[in-house]
Backbone as CSV, one residue per row, in Angstrom:
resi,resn,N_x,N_y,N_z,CA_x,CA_y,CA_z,C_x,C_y,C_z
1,UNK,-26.832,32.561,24.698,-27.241,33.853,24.185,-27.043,34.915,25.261
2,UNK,-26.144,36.263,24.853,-25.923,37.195,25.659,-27.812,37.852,26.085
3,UNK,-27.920,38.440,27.207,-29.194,38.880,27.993,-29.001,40.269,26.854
4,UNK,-30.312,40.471,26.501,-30.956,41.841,25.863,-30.995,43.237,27.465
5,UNK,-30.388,44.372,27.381,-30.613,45.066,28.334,-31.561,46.107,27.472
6,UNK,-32.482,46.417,28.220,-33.168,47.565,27.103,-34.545,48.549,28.592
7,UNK,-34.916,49.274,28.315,-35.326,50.444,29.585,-36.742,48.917,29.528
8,UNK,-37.010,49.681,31.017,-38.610,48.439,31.312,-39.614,49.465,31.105
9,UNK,-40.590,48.677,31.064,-41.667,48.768,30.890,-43.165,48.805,31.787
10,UNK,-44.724,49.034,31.537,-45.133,49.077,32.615,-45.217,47.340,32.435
11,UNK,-45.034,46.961,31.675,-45.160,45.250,31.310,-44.592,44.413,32.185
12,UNK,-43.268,45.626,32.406,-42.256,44.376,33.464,-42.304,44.661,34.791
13,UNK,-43.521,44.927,35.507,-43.873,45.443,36.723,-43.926,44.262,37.501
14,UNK,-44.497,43.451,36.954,-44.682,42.236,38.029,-43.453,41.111,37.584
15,UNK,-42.861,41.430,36.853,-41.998,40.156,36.579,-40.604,40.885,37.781
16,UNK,-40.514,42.376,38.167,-39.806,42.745,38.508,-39.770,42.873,40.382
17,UNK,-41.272,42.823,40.397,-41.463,42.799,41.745,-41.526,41.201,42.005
18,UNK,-41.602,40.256,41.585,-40.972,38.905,41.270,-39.711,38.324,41.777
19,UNK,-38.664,39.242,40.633,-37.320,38.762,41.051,-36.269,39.938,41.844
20,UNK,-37.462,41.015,42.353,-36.306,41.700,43.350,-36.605,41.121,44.727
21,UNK,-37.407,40.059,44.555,-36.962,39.265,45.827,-36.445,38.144,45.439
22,UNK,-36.036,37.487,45.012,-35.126,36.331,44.755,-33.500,36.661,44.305
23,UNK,-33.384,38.048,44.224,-32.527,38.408,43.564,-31.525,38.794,45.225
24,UNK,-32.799,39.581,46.161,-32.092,39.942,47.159,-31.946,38.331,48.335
25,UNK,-32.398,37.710,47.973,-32.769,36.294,48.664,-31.509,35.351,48.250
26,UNK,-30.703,35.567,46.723,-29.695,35.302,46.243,-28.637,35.833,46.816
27,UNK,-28.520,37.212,47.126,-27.547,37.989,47.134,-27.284,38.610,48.701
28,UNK,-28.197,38.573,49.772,-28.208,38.724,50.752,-28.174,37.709,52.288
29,UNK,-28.556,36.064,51.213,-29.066,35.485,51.804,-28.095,35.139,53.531
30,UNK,-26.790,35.296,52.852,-25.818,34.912,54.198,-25.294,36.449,54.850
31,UNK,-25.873,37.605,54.614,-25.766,38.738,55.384,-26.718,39.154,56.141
32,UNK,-28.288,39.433,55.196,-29.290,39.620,56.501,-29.920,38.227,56.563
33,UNK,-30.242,38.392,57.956,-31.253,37.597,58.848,-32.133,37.050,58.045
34,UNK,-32.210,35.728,57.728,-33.417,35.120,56.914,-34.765,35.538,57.231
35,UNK,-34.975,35.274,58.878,-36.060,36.026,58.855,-36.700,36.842,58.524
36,UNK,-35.969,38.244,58.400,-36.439,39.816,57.809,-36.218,39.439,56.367
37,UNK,-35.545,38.569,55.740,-35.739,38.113,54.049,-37.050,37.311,53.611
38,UNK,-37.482,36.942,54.559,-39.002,36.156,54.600,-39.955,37.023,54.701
39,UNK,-39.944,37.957,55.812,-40.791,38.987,55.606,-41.206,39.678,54.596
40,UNK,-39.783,39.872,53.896,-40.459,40.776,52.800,-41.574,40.035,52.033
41,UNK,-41.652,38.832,51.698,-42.786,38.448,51.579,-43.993,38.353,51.613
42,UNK,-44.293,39.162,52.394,-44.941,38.990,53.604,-46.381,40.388,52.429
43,UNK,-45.693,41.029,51.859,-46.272,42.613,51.164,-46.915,41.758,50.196
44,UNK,-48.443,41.882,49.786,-49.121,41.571,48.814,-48.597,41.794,47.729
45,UNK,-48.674,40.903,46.384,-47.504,41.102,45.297,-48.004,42.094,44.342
46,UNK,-49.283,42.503,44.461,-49.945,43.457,43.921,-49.294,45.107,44.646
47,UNK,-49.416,44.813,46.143,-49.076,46.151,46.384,-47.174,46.398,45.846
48,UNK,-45.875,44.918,45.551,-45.182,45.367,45.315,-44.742,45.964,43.804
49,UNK,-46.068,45.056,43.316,-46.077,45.654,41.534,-46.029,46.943,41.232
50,UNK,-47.250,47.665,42.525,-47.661,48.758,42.194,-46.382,49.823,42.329
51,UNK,-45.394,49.137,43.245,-43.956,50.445,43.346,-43.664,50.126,42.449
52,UNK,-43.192,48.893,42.047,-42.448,48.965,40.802,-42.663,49.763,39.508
53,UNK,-44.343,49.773,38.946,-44.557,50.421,38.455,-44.610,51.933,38.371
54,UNK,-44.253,52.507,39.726,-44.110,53.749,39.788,-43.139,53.909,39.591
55,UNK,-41.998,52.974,40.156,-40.227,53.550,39.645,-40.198,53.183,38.014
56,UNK,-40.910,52.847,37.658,-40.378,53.072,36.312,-40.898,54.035,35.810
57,UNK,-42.205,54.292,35.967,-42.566,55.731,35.577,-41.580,57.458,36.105
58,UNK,-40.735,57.289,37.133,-40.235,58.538,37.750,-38.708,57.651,37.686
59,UNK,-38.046,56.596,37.476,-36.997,56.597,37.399,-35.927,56.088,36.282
60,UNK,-34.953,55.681,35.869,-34.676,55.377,35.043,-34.200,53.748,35.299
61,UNK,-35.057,52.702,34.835,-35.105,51.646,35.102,-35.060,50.402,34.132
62,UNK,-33.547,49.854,34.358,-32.863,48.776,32.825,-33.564,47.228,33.411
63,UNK,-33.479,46.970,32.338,-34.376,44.827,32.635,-32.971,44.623,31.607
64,UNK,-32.528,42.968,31.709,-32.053,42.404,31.292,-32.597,41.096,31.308
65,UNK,-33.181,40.897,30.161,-33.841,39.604,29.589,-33.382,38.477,28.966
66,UNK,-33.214,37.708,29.209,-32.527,36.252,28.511,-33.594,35.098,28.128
67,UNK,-34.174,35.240,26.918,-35.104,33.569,26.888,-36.445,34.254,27.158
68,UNK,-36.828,35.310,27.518,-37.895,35.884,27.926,-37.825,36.146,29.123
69,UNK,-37.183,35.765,29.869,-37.100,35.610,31.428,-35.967,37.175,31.960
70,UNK,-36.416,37.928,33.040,-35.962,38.514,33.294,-34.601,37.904,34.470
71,UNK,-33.700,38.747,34.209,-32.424,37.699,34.982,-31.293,38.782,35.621
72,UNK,-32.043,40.356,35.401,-31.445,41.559,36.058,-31.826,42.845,35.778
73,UNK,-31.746,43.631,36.751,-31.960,45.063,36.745,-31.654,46.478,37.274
74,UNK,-31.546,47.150,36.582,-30.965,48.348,37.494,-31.610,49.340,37.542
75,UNK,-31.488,50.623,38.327,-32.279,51.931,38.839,-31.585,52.852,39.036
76,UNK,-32.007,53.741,38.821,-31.186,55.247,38.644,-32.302,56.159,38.914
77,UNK,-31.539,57.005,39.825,-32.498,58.153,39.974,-31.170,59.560,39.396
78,UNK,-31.876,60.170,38.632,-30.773,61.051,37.922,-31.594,62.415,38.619
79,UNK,-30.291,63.070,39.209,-30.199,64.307,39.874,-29.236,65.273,38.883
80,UNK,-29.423,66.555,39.014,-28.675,68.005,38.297,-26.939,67.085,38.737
81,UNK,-26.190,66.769,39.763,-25.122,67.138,40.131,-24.639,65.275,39.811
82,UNK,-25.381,64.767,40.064,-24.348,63.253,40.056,-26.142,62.080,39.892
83,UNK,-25.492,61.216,39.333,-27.063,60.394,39.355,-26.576,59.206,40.759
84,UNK,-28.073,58.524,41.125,-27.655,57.625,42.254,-27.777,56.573,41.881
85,UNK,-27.265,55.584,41.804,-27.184,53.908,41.778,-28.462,53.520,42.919
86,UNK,-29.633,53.286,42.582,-30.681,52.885,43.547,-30.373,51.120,43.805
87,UNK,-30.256,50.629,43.059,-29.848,49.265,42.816,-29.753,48.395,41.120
88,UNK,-28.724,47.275,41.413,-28.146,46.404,40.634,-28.004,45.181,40.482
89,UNK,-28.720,44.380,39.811,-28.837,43.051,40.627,-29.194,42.268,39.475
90,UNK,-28.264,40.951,39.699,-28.609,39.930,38.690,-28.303,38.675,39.501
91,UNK,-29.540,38.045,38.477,-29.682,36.533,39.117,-28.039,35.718,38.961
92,UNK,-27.862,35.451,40.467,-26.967,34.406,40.764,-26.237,33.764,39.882
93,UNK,-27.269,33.171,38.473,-26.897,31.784,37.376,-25.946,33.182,36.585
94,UNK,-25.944,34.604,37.016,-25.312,35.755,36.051,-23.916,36.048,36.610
95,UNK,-24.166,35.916,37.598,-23.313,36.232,38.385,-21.364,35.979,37.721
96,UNK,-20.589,37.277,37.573,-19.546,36.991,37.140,-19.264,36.306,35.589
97,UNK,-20.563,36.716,35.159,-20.946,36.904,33.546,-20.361,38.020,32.498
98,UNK,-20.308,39.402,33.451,-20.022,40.424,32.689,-21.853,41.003,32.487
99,UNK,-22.900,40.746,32.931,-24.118,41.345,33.186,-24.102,42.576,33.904
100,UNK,-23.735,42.422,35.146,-23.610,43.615,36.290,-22.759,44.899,35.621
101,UNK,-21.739,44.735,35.003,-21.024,45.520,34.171,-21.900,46.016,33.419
102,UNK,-22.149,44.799,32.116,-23.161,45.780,31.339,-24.183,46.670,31.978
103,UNK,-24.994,46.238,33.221,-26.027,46.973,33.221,-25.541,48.482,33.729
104,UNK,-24.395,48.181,34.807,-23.898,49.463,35.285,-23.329,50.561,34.305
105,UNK,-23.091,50.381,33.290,-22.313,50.512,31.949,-23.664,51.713,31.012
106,UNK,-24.235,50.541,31.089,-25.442,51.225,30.396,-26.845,52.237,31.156
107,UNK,-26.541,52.060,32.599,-27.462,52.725,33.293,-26.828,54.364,33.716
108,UNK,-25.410,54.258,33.940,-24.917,55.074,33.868,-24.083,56.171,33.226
109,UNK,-23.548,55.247,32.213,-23.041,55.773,30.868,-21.662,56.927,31.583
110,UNK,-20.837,56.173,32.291,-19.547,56.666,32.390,-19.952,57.805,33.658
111,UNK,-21.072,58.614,33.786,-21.675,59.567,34.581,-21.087,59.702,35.891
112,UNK,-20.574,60.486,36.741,-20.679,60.624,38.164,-21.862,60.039,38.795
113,UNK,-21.442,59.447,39.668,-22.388,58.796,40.540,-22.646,58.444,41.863
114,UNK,-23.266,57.945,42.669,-23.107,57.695,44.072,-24.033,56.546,44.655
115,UNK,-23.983,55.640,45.043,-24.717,54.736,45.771,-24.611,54.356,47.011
116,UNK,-25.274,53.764,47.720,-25.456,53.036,49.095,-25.513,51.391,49.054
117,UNK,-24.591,50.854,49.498,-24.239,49.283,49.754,-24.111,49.178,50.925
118,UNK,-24.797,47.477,51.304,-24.659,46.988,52.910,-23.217,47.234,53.004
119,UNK,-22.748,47.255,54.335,-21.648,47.227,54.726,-20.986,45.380,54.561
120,UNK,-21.587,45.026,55.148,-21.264,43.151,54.645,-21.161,42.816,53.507
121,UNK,-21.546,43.603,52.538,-21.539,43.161,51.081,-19.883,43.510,50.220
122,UNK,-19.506,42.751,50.864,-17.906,43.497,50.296,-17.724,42.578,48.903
123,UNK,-18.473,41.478,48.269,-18.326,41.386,46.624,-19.043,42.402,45.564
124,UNK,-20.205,42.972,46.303,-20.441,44.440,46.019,-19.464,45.724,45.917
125,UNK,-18.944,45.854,47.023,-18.396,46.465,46.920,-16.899,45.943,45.959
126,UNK,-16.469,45.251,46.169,-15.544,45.250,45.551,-15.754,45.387,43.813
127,UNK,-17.004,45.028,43.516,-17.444,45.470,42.155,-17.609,46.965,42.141
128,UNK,-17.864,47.426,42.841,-18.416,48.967,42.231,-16.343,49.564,42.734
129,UNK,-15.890,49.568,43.432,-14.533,49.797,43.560,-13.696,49.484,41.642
130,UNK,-14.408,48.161,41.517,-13.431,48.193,40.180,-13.493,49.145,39.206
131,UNK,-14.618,49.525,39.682,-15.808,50.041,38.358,-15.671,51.792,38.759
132,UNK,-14.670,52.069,39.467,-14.416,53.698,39.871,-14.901,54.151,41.039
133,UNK,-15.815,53.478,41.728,-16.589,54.009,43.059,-15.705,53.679,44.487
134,UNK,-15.678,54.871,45.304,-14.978,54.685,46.487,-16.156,55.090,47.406
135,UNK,-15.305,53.981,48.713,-15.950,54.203,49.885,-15.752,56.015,50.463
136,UNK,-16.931,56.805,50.704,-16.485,58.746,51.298,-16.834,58.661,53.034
137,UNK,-16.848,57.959,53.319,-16.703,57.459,54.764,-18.154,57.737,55.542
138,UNK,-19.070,58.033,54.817,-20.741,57.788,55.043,-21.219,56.774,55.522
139,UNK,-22.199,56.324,56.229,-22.679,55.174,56.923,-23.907,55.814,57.568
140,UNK,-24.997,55.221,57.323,-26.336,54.905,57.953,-26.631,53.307,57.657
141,UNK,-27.885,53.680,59.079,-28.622,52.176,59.454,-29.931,52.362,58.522
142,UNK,-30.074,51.125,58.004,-31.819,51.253,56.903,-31.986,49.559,57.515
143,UNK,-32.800,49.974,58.637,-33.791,48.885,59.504,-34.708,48.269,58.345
144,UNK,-34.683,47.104,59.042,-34.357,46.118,59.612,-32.844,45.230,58.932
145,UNK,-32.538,45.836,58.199,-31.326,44.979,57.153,-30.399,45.314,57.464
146,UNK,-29.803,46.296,58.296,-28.345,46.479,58.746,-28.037,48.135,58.459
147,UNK,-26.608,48.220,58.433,-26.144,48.937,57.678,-25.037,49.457,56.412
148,UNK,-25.719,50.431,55.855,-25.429,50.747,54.509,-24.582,51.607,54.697
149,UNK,-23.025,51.742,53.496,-21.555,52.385,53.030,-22.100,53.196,52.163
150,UNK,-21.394,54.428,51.985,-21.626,55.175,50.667,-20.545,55.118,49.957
151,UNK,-20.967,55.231,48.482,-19.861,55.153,47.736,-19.815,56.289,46.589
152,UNK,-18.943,56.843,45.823,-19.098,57.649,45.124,-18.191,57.530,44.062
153,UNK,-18.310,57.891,42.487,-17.363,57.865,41.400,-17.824,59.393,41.155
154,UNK,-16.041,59.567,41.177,-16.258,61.754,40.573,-17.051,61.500,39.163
């Protein structure tokens, strides 16, 4: 059964602060430092519910559900001039499904856009490249995890 994408909820607060660490634990695991991936752990799961629940209240925030189980999600913060890709992420077992598409598909809806990706993450990148986004030769450090590329689709 194809995953249901549909906007979250305050419902999916904790299922989300859940799997945006397993998701980055999937997807990061051989770029950052296990250690600082353990840490994040480390934040009471209550206090990470409680962001979550705020980005969904102030941002525009997709779940993709399969079986009941959440298995991806995306974030958008929509600005007057271009919206930003906050993040995109699906569980591993999705991976090269055609999920990441949909969600990018549907979070953005063809829109100008711009995001920030690790620099090591070049199957990232090479997804958002397919998908219209180029590297504009931007680069900052976001401690403790390395550093992050900017990317942009006109």
């Amino acid at each position: 059964m194809r995953p249901l994408i549909r906007p979250a909820t305050d419902a999916d607060a904790r299922d989300l602060a859940r799997v945006s660490l397993i998701v980055w634990d999937e997807a990061y695991g051989e770029i950052i430092d296990q250690a600082v991936l353990r840490r994040r752990r480390d934040e009471p799961a209550a206090s990470r519910e409680a962001r979550w629940a705020a980005r969904i209240a102030s941002e525009k925030v997709l779940v993709a559900v399969e079986s009941g189980a959440l298995v991806g999600f995306a974030r958008v913060a929509v600005a007057p001039k271009t919206e930003e890709l906050l993040s995109l992420y699906t569980r591993r077992s999705h991976w090269r499904s055609g999920l990441g598409t949909r969600l990018l598909n549907e979070s953005l809806r063809q829109a100008a856009a711009e995001l920030w990706v690790f620099e090591g993450n070049a199957r990232a990148q090479r997804f958002y490249e397919h998908h219209g986004f180029r590297l504009d030769g931007q680069r900052h450090e976001d401690p403790p995890y390395g550093f992050e590329v900017h990317m942009v689709r006109p």
